[in-house]
C-alpha positions, 0 to 999 in steps of 0.5 A, a space after each residue: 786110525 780107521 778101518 773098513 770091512 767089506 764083504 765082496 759077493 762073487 762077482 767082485 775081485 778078491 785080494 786073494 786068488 788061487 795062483 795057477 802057476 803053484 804060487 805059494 803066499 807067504 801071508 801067515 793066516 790066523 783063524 779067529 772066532 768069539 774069543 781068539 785074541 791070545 791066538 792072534 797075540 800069539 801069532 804076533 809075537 812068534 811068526 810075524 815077520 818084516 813084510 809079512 801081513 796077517 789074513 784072520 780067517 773067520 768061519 761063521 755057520 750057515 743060516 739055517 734058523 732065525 730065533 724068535 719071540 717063539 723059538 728058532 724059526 726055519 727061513 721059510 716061514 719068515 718074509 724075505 725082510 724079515 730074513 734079510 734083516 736077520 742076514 745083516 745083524 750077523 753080519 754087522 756082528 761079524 764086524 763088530 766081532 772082527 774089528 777087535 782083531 784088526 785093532 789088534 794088527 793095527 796097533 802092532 803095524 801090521 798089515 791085516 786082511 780078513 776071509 770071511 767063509 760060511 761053513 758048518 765044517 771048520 775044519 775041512 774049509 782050513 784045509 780047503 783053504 790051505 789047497 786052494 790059496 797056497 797057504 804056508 803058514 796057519 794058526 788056530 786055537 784050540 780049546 783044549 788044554 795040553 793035558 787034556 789032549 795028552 789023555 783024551 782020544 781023538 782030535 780039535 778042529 786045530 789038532 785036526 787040521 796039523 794032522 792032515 795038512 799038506 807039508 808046504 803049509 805049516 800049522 801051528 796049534 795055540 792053547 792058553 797062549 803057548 803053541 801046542 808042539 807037533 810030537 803031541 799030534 803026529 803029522 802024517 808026512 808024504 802023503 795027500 788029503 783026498 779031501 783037500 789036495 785033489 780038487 777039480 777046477 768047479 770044485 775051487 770055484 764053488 769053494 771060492 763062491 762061499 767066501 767073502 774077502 775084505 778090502 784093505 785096511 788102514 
């Protein structure tokens, strides 16, 4: 068994496209970071279906600052190799970090894509996302536990993103291997995201400039 990850720049062709005609892809996309195996073995167990393949959406920071013998340097005071090479151990990290998940797809026989998108804001590139590609299907993580939600104000990236995405797109809310149930996080219906439906066509395509696709895989 083998697979590849490929990181496609902007001027190559991705496997997934913003479908003018207000197509909707029935692809159930799972967002994963350092330690998200339960979430995906979740997904696996609970929406997976004949036919349908996995997208794992990973969203990694920008570089901002490379650590150092000395401390955490800005790019600016580092050569252009030095930065380069900083650039390719995060992203052979990625790799690394992602081939557990696909390993994961693989011995379960299904099929598996990943979108790599740099973003210091989780949760509004989710819901970026969803508008863009037509996503119906979402599940993501959360930290925080049941209890912990039923008593302490405010949101995660996950409650966040359940809240405010659109209706066509369902997300679902994983905490220690059991789905968090909507009622706990209350969908606002019949209304639209400022922040994530109403998108010109430059704004799609600088949102689509930021990601990276991969290939398929075996």
């Amino acid at each position: 068994m083998s697979w590849e990850i490929e990181e496609i720049g902007e001027d190559s062709k991705s496997e997934v496209s913003n479908k003018d005609g207000g197509g909707i892809t029935n692809d159930v996309y799972v967002a994963v970071g350092k330690n998200d195996l339960h979430v995906l073995q979740w997904a696996l167990d609970h929406v997976i279906s004949p036919g349908i393949r996995i997208c794992l959406v990973h969203i990694f920071p920008p570089i901002t600052y490379i650590p150092s013998p000395v401390g955490k340097l800005s790019k600016s005071q580092l050569s252009r190799e030095q930065v380069q090479a900083y650039i390719n151990q995060e992203s052979n990290r990625r790799k690394n970090l992602l081939e557990k998940y696909i390993r994961l797809c693989n011995d379960a026989k299904v099929p598996v894509d990943t979108v790599l998108v740099e973003s210091k804001s989780p949760a509004k590139t989710l819901l970026d996302l969803i508008a863009v590609v037509n996503v119906t299907s979402l599940v993501i993580g959360t930290k925080r536990s049941l209890s912990t939600i039923r008593v302490k104000k405010g949101h995660g990236v996950g409650e966040y993103v359940q809240k405010n995405a659109p209706d066509f797109c369902q997300v679902k809310v994983v905490s220690e291997g059991k789905e968090i149930k909507n009622e706990h996080v209350v969908q606002v219906k019949g209304s639209s995201n400022p922040t994530s439906l109403v998108r010109s066509k430059q704004s799609d395509r600088n949102f689509f400039e930021c990601m990276c696709f991969s290939g398929k895989f075996n």
